[in-house]
ROMARMI-280066 format. One record per residue: residue in three letters; x, y, z of N, C-alpha, C, O in turn. Coordinates in steps of 0.02 Angstrom, whole numbers, plus 50000, padded with zeros to 5 digits. Layout:
REM residues N
alaXYZXYZXYZXYZ ...
***
This chain:
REM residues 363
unk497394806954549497434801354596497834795554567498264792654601 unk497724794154516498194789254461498974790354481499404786254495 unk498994796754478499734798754461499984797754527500554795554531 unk499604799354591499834799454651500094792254663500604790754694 unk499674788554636499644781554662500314777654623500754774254650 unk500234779354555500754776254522501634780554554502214779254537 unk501464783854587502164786754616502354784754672502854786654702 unk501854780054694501924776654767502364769254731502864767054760 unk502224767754700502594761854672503274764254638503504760654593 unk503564768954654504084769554615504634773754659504294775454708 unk505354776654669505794781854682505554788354646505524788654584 unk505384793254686505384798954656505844804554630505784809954600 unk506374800354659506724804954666507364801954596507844805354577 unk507224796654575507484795054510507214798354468506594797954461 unk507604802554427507154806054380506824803354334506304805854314 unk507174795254297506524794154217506094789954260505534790154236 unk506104786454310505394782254333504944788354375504354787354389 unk505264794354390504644801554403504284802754353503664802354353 unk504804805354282504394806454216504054801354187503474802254171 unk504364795354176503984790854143503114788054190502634787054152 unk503014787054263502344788154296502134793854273501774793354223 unk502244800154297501684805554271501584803954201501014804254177 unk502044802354168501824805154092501184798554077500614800654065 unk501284791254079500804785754067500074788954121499534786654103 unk500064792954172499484792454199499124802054174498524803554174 unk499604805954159499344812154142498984812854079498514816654068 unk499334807954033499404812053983498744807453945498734801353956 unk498284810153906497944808053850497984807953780497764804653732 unk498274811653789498654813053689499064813253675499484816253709 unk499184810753629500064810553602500144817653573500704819053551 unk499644822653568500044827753541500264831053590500734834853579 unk499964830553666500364834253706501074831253748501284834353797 unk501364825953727501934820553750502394827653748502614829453803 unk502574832253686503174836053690503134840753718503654843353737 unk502444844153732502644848553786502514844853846502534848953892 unk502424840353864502614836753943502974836753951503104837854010 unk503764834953888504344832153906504734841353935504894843253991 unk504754844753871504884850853894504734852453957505194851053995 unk504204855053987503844857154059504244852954097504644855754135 unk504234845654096504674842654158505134843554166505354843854223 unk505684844754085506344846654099506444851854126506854851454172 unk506194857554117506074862954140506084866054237506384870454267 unk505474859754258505394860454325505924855754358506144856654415 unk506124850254316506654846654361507194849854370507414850254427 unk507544852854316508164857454322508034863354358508434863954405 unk507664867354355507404875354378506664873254394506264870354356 unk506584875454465505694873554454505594883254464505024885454463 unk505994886554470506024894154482505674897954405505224901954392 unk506304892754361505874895554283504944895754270504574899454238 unk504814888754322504094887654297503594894054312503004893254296 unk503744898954334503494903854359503394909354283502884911954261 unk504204909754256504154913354213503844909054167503544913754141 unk503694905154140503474900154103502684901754119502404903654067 unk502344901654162501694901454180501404910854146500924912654112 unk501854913654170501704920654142501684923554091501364928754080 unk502154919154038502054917853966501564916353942501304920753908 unk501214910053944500714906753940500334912653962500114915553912 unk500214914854005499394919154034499334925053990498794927453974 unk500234928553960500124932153942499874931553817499584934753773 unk500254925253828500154925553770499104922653775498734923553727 unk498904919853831497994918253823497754925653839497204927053816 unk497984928953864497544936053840497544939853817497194944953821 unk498344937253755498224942653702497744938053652497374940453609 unk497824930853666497214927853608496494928953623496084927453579 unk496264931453684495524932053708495524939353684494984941553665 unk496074943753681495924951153646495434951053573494964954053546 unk495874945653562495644946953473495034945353487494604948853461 unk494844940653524494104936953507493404941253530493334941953591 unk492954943853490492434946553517492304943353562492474937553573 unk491664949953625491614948953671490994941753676490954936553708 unk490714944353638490114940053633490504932153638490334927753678 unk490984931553593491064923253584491524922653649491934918353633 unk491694924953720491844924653769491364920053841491514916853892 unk490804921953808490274921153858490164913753866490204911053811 unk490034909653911489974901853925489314901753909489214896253882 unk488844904653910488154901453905487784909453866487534914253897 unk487864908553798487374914053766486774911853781486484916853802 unk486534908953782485724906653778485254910453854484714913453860 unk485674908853894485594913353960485614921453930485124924853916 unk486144922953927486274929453901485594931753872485174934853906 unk485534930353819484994932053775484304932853829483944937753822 unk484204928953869483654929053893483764935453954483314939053974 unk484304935653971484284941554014484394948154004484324952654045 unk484644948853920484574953353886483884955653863483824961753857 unk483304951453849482974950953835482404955153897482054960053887 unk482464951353959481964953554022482244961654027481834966054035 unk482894963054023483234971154027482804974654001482344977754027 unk483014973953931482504977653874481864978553883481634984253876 unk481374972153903480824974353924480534976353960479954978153951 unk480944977054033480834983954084480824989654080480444993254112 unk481484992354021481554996654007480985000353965480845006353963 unk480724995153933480174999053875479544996853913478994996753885 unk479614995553961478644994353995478554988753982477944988553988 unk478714983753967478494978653932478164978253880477734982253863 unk478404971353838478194970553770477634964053783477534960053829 unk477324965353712476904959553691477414951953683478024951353678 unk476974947753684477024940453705477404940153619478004938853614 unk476994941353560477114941753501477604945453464477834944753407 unk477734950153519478474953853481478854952853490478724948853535 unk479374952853485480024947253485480674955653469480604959953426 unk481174955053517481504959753522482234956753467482314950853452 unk482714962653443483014960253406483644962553419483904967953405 unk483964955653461484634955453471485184953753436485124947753424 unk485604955553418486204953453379486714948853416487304950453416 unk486484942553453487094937053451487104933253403486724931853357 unk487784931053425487844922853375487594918753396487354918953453 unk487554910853333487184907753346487594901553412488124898853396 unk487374900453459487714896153501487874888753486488364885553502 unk487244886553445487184880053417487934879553372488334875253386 unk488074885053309488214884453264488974885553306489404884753263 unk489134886253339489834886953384490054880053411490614877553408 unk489574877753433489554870853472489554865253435489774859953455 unk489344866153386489354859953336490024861453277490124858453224 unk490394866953306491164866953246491934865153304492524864353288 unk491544865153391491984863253410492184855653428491774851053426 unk492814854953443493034849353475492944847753526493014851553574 unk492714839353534492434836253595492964836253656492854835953717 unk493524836553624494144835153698494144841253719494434842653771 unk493634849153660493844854853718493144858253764493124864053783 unk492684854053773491894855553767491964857353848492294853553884 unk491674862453873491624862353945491184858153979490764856453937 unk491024855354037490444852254060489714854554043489254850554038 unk489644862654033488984862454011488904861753920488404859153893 unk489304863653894489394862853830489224855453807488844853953760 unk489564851153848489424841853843488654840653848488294837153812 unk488464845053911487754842053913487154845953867486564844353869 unk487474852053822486984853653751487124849953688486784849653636 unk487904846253709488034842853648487764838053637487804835753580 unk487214833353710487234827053728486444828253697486264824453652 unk485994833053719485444835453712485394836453632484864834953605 unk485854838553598485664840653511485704833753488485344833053439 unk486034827553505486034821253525485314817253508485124812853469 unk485134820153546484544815753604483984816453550483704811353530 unk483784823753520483454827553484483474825553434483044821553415 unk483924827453399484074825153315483664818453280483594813153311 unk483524819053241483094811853203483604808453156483834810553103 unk483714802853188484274798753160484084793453132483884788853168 unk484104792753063483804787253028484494781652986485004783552958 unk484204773652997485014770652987484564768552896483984770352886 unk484834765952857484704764952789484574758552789484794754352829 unk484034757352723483884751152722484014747352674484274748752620 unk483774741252699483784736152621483094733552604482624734052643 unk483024730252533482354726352527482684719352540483224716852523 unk482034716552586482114711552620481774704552563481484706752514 unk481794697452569481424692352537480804694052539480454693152489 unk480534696852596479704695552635479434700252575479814704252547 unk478684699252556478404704752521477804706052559477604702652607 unk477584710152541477124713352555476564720552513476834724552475 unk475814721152528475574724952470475874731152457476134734752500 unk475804732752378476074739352346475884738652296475594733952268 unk476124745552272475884746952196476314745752154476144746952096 unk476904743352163477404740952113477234734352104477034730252145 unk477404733552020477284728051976477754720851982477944716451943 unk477814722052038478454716452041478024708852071478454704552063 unk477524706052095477234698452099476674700752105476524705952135 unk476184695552065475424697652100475214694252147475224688152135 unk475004695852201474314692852220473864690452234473434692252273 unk473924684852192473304679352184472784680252232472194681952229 unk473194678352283472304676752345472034682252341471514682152308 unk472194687652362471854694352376471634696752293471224701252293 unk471844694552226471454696552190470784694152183470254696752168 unk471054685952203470384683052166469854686352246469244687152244 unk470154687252291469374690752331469384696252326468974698152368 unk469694703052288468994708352287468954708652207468894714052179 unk468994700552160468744701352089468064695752093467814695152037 unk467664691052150467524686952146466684690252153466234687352123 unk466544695452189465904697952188466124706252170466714707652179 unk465724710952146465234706652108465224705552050464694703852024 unk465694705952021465904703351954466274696851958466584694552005 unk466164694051893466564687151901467134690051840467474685151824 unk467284694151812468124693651785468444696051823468224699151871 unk469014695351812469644700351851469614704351826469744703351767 unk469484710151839469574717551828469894722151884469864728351883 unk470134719051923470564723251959471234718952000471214713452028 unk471634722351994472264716852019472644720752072472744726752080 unk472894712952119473314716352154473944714352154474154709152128 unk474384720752198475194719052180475434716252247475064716652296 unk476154712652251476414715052302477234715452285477524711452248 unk477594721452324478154721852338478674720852377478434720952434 unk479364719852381479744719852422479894722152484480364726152478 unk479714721552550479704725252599480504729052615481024726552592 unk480504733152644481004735452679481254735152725480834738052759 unk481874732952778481914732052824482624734352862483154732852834 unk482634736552899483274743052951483824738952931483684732952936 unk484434740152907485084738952898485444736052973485994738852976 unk485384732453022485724730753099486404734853062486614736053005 unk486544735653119487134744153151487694737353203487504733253244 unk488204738353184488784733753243489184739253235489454740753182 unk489244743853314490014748053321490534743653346490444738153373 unk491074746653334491624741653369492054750353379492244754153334 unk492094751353447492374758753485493084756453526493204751553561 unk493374760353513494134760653561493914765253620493554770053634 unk494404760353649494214764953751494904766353754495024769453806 unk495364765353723496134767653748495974774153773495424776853768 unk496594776853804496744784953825496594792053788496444797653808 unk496704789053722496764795953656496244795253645496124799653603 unk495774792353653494954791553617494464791653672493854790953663 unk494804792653743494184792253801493664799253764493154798053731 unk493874805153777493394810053755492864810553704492344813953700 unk493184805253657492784806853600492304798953604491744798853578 unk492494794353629491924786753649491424788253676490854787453654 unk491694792153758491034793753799490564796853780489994795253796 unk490684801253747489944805153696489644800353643489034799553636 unk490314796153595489644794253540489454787553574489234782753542 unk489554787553653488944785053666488264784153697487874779853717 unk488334789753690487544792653680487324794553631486754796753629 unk487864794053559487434792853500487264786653488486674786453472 unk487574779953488487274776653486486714774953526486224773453492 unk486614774553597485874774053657485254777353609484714774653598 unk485444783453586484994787353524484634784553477484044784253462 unk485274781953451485044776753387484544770753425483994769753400 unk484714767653470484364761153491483854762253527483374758353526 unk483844769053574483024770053579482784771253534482224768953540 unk482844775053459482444775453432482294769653352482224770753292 unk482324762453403482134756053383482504755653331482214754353279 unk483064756453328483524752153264483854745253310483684744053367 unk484324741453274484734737053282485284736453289485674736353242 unk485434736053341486244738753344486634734653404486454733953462 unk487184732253371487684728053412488234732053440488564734953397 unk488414732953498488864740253521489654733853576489664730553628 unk490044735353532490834731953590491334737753576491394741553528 unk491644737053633492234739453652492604735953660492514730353683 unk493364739553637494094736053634494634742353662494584748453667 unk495084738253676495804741953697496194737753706496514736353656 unk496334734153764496754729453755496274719953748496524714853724 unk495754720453771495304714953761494514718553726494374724553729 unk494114713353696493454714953667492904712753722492844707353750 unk492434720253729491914717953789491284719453736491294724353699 unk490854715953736490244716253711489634722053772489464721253831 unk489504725953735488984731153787488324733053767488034738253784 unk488014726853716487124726553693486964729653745486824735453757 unk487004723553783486504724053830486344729553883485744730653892 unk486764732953917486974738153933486584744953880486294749453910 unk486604744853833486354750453785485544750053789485224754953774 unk485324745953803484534745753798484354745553869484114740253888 unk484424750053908484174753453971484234759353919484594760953872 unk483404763153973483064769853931483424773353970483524777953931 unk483764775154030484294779154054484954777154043485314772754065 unk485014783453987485794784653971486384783154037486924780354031 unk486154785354086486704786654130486484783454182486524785154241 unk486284779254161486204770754190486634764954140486894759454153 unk486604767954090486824764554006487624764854051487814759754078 unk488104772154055488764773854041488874771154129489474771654141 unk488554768954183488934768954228488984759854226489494756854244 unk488574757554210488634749854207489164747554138489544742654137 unk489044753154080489904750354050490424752654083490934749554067 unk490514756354117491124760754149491494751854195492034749354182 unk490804748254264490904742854292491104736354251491464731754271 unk490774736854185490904732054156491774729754116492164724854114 unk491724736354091492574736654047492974737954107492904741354157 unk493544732854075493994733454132494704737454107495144738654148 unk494754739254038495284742554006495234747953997495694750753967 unk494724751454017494734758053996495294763154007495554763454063 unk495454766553964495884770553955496464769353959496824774053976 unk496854761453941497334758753932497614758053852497414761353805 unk498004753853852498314753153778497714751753736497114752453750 unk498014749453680497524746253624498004740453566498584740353545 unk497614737553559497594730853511497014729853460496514726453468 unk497164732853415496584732953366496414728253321495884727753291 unk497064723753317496914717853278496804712853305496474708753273 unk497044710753375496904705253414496234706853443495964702053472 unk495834713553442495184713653479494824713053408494274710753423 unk494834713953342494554711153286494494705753272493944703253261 unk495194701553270495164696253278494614693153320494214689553289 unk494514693853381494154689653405493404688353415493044683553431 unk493324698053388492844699753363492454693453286491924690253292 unk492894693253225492724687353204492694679853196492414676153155 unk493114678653255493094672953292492314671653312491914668753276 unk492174674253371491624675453416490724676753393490194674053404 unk490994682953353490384686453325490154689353265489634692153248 unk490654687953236490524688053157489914687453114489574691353081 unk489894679353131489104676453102488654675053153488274670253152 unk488704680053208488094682953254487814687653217487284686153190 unk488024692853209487854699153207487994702853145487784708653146 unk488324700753086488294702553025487894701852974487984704252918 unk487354698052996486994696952945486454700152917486314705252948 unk486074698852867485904708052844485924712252821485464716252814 unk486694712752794486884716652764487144721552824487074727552814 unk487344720152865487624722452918487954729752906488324729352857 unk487964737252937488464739652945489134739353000489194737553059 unk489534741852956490154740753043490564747053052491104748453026 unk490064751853107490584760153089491214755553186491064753253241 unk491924756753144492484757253184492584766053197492504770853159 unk492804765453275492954769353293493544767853321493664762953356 unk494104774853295494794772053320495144778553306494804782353273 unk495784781153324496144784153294496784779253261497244781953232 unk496754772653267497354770153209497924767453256498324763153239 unk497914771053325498694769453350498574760453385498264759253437 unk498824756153350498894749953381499474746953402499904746953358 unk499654743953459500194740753485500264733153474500534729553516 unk499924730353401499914723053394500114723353336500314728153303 unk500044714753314500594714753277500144715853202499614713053186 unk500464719653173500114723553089500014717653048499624720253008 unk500084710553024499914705353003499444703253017499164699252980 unk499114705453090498564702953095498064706553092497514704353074 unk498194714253111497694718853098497644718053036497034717153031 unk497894717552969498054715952913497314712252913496754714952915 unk497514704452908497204700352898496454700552908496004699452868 unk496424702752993495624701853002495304709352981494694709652990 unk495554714052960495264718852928494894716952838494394717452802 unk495394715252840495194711352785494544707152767494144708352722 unk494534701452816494034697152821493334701052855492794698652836 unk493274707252906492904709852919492474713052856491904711652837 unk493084719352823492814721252774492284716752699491854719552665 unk492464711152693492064708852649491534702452694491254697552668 unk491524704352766490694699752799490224706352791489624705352780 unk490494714152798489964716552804489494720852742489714719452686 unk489064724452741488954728452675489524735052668489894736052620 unk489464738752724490004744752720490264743552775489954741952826 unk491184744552766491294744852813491714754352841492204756452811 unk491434757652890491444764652903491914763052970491824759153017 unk492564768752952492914772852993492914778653018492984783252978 unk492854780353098492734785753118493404788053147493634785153196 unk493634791753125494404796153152494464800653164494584804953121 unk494404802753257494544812253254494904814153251494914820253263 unk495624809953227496244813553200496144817253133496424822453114 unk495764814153108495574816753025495304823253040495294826652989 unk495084826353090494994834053113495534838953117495474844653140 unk496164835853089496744839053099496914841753042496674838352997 unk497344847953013497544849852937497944846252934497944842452885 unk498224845952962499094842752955499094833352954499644830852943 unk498614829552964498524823052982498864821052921498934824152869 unk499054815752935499474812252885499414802952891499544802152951 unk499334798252873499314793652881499934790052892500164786652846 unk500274790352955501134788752958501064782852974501394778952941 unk500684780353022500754772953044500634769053028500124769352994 unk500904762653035500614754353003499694754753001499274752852960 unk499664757953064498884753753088498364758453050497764757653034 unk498794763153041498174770152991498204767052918497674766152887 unk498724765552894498564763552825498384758352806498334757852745 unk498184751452852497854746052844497154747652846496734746352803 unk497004752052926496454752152913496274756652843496024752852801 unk496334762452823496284765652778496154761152701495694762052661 unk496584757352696496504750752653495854748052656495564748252601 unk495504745352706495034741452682494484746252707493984744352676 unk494304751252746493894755852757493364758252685493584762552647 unk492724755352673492214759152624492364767552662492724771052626 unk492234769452697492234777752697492404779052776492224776752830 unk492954785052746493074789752798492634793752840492154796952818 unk492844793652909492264799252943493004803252978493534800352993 unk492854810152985492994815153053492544813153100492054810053081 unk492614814453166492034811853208492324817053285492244814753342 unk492724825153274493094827053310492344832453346492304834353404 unk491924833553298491224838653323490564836653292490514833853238 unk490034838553334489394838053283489434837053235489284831853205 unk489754844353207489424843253116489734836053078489524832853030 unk490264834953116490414828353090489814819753097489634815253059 unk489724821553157489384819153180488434817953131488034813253128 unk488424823853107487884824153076487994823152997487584820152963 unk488534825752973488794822252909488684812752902488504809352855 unk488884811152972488804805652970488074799952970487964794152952 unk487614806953008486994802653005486694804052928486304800352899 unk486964810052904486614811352836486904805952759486764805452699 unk487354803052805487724796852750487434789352774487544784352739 unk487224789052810486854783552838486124783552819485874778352797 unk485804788252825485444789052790485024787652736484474785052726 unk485564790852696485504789752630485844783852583485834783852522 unk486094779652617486424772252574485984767052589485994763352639 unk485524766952534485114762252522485204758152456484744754852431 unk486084758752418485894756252374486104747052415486234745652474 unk486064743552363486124737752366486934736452339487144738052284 unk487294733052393488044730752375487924725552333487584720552343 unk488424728252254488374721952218488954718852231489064713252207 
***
């Protein structure tokens, strides 16, 4: 509908304002820009070729579905299994509740969590959204000023010794301690909505809704070409009450991006809101920015030393071949505490298992 519309504003019949509309409203990735350009040249000169062109393609996808066992063909093993399962037990009279028949599939989970989010089918999204939902996601802590009782030797006491040393003995013979309490690390994402990152935003956010129902702290904005703040929005207990009121709210979605002017204003604005704490700050981005690199420069900079860690999530980094070519990849890369992939689950869970576990204290 995009494309239709943006062709109403233009001659169609000029060929680069034809290519240049489809391509800004089709396309989501820059890795597929060269075969767009190809295919159009193709159909603008010969649209007769596109025929043989289409038959290529079908024929080289079923010599790649040859190779692939049958089993990893199937859209929904989990079904399978269960109807494999009722077969079998007609066949044999039925089985006990306790016996358990023994089928040889793969594991479906372990498929789903090695693929990529831009290639997930609709039902695939909604087991990805569900292992999500499930998972026990814990953010890392710090020790806070406040104390409180324990058995570590670190302050005593006083009041509460002198009352259970005051009857019925009058020495102190028993003491009490108290220790440093602990308290949740506050979580600030800062997510790109441009075009190349729609697939992979809309899911982690419903990792974050995850995280914040299950009572952490967490500051959630989006950027592309301006910065929208979406707290508030995240703390409705329906998810998909959560994604349709940011959908109304952002008005850039799936447009360019500005990563240093939406940082920027980010520490303008909210800096010493929401950093304090010992704050984490996982960015989500793939790197491509259309502003000016002095400034992404700068306020990366100043971000990285308000917070305790500062974490990059990149599903380009899911690539063999990735390379850090651009201005905006190697700044950020520069001041980034740690790299994430963030292209499937297991990345995804790498990530909660590093969150996790960083409890030391930034010296």
């Amino acid at each position: 509908m995009s494309a239709i519309e943006a062709c109403s504003h233009i001659q169609i019949s000029k060929e680069d304002e034809f290519h240049q509309a489809l391509k800004v409203t089709l396309i989501n990735d820059n890795k597929e820009l060269e075969i767009f350009d190809h295919l159009f040249k193709i159909y603008w000169r010969n649209p007769d070729k596109m025929e043989k062109v289409s038959e290529i393609l079908k024929k080289l996808n079923k010599s790649r579905l040859n190779q692939v066992p049958k089993e990893l063909k199937r859209d929904n093993i989990e079904d399978l299994y269960k109807k494999a399962d009722e077969k079998l037990n007609k066949k044999n009279g039925g089985t006990d509740k306790n016996e358990q028949l023994d089928v040889s599939f793969y594991s479906p989970n372990e498929l789903l969590k090695k693929k990529r989010f831009d290639s997930y089918t609709s039902y695939e999204l909604d087991d990805a959204k569900k292992f999500i939902r499930e998972w026990k996601w814990k953010l890392p802590k710090r020790k806070s000023r406040r104390l409180k009782l324990g058995r570590v030797y670190y302050k005593l006491d006083i009041r509460n010794t002198i009352r259970k040393n005051i009857f019925p003995f009058q020495d102190f013979n028993k003491l009490v301690w108290k220790e440093l309490k602990l308290k949740e690390r506050p979580l600030v994402v800062l997510m790109d909505i441009s075009g190349s990152m729609d697939q992979y935003t809309r899911i982690l956010i419903h990792f974050i809704h995850t995280l914040f129902v299950n009572g952490n702290k967490i500051e959630a904005f989006t950027f592309g070409t301006r910065l929208t703040r979406v707290t508030n929005y995240i703390r409705y207990k329906n998810i998909n009450e959560t994604i349709e009121n940011i959908n109304d709210l952002v008005k850039d979605w799936s447009g360019g991006t500005k990563i240093g002017e939406s940082v920027k204003k980010f520490n303008l604005k909210w800096r010493k809101r929401v950093l304090g704490g010992g704050a984490i700050v996982i960015m989500i981005t793939d790197g491509w920015d259309t502003g000016d690199i002095k400034v992404l420069n700068k306020e990366f900079n100043l971000l990285s030393k308000s917070c305790f860690r500062l974490i990059w999530l990149n599903p380009n980094l899911g690539y063999e071949n990735f390379k850090p070519l651009t201005e905006g990849v190697r700044v950020i890369t520069k001041h980034a505490d740690k790299l994430f992939p963030i292209h499937n689950l297991n990345c995804l869970n790498d990530l909660g298992f590093f969150l996790s576990n960083l409890n030391k204290i930034k010296s």
